[in-house]
N, C-alpha and C positions, 0 to 999 in steps of 0.2 A: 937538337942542334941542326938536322940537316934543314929544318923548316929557315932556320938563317940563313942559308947556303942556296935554296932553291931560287932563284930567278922567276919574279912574276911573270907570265904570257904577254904579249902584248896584243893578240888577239884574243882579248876576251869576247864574250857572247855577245856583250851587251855593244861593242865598238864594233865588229865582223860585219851584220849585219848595214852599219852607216856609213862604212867604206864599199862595200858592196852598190849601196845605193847609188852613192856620191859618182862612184866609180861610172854606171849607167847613165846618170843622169848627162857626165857629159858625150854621151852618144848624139843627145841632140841634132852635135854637128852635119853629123851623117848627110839630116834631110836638108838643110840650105846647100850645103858644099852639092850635093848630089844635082837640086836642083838647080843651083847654078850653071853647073857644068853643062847638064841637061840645055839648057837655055842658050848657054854658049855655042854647043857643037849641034845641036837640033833645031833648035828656036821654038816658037809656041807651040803648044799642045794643038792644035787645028786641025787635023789630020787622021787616020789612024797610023800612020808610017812613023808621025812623029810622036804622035801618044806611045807607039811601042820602044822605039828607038831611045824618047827622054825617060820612059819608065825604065829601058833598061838601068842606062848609065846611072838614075837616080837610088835604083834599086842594089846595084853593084856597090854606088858611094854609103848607101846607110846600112848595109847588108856586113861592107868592113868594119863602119863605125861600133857596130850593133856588137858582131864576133871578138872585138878587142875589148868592151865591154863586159863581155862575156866571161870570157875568161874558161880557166880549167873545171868552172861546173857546168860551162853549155854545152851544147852541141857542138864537134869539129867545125871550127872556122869554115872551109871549102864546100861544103853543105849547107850552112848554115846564109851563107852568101849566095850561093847558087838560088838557096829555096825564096831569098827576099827579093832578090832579081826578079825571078821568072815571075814570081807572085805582082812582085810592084808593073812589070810588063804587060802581063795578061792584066791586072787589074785596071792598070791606065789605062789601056787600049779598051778596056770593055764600057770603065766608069767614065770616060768621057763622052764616048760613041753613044750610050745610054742617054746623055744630057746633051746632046748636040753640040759637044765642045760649049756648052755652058759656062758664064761666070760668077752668075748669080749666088745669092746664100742658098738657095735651094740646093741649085746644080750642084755646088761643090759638096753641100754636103752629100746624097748621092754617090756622088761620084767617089768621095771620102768614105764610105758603104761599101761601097763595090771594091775600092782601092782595099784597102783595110783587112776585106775579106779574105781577097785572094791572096796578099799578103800573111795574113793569118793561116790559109789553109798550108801555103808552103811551109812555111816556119813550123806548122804544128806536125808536119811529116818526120823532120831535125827533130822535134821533141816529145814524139810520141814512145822515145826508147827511154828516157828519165819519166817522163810525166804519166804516161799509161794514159788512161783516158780522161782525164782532166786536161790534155794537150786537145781535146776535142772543145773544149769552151773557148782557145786561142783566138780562133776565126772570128766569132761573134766579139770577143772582147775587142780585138784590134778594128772591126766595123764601127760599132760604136766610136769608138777611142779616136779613129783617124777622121770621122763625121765631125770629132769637137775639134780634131786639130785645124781644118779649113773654117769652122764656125770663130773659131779665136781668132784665124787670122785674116777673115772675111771683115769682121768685126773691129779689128784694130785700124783698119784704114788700109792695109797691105793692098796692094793695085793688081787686084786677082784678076781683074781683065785682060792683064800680058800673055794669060793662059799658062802659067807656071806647072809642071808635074810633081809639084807638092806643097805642102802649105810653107807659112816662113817660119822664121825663126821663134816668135811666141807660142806658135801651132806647133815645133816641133817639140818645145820645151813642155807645152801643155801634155802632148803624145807622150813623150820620155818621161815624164812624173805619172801619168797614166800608167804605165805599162811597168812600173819598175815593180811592181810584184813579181814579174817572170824571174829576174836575177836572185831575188829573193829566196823566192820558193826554188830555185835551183839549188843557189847555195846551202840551203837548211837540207834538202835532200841529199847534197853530197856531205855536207858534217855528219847526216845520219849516218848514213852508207859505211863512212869513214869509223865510227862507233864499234 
């Protein structure tokens, strides 16, 4: 009798996991909103002042996108945001100056290398207290990963000669489906924990 009474979950295992994703994927926003702004209040990447300046503000915008995504299995929101900041700042500032302010499919990707990376190393600092050392494979994933997001939207036609501090919206969408294993594997780690 109580088996009639019990109320099914609505989180079951099989649905957690495709709200989790859904939930990530639209972080997307993060990198056009970010680099909009970026554009707006800096203007092109040319420079190292503005390479630093647009990757902050860029890094700030997807660093929020990213921790609201997140949710209660990432890392504290204000860490989390600080560690994509700094990472997208130093990486802007390193990956364009490496490419001479480059627009090319090469440069960008490069410079998507070098972005990516130090993006990766911040964020894997936030997550090296859940992930242990598997938050050491972060960096090289997001290299790779941010390389395809400029390649997609190098590719699309996107007018990457403006000198934008990050790829568009296909590149971000391509990034955010990339990368959606981190939410993932966070969340399957805090269901564990929770056990």
């Amino acid at each position: 009798m109580s088996d009639l009474t019990t109320v099914p979950s609505t989180t079951t295992p099989r649905h957690r996991p495709l709200r989790v994703a859904a939930r990530w994927m639209l972080t997307f926003v993060g990198f056009p909103l970010g680099g909009f702004a970026a554009m707006l209040l800096v203007g092109p990447v040319d420079d190292p002042l503005a390479a630093a300046l647009g990757g902050l503000i860029t890094g700030v915008a997807i660093g929020i996108a990213q921790a609201l995504g997140l949710r209660r299995g990432g890392p504290a929101p204000g860490p989390w945001i600080a560690a994509t900041a700094v990472g997208t700042t130093v990486g802007m500032t390193a990956g364009a100056a490496a490419v001479d302010y480059g627009t090319d499919l090469a440069a960008l990707v490069i410079q998507g290398v070098i972005c990516g990376f130090a993006v990766g190393a911040g964020q894997a600092v936030t997550l090296r207290a859940r992930l242990g050392r598997l938050a050491l494979a972060w960096p090289v994933a997001l290299a790779v990963i941010w390389a395809i997001g400029w390649t997609v939207t190098t590719v699309a036609g996107v007018q990457v000669d403006q000198q934008f501090t990050v790829f568009g919206s296909l590149g971000a969408i391509a990034v955010t489906a990339g990368t959606v294993v981190l939410p993932l594997i966070l969340n399957r780690r805090e269901g564990g924990a929770a056990r």
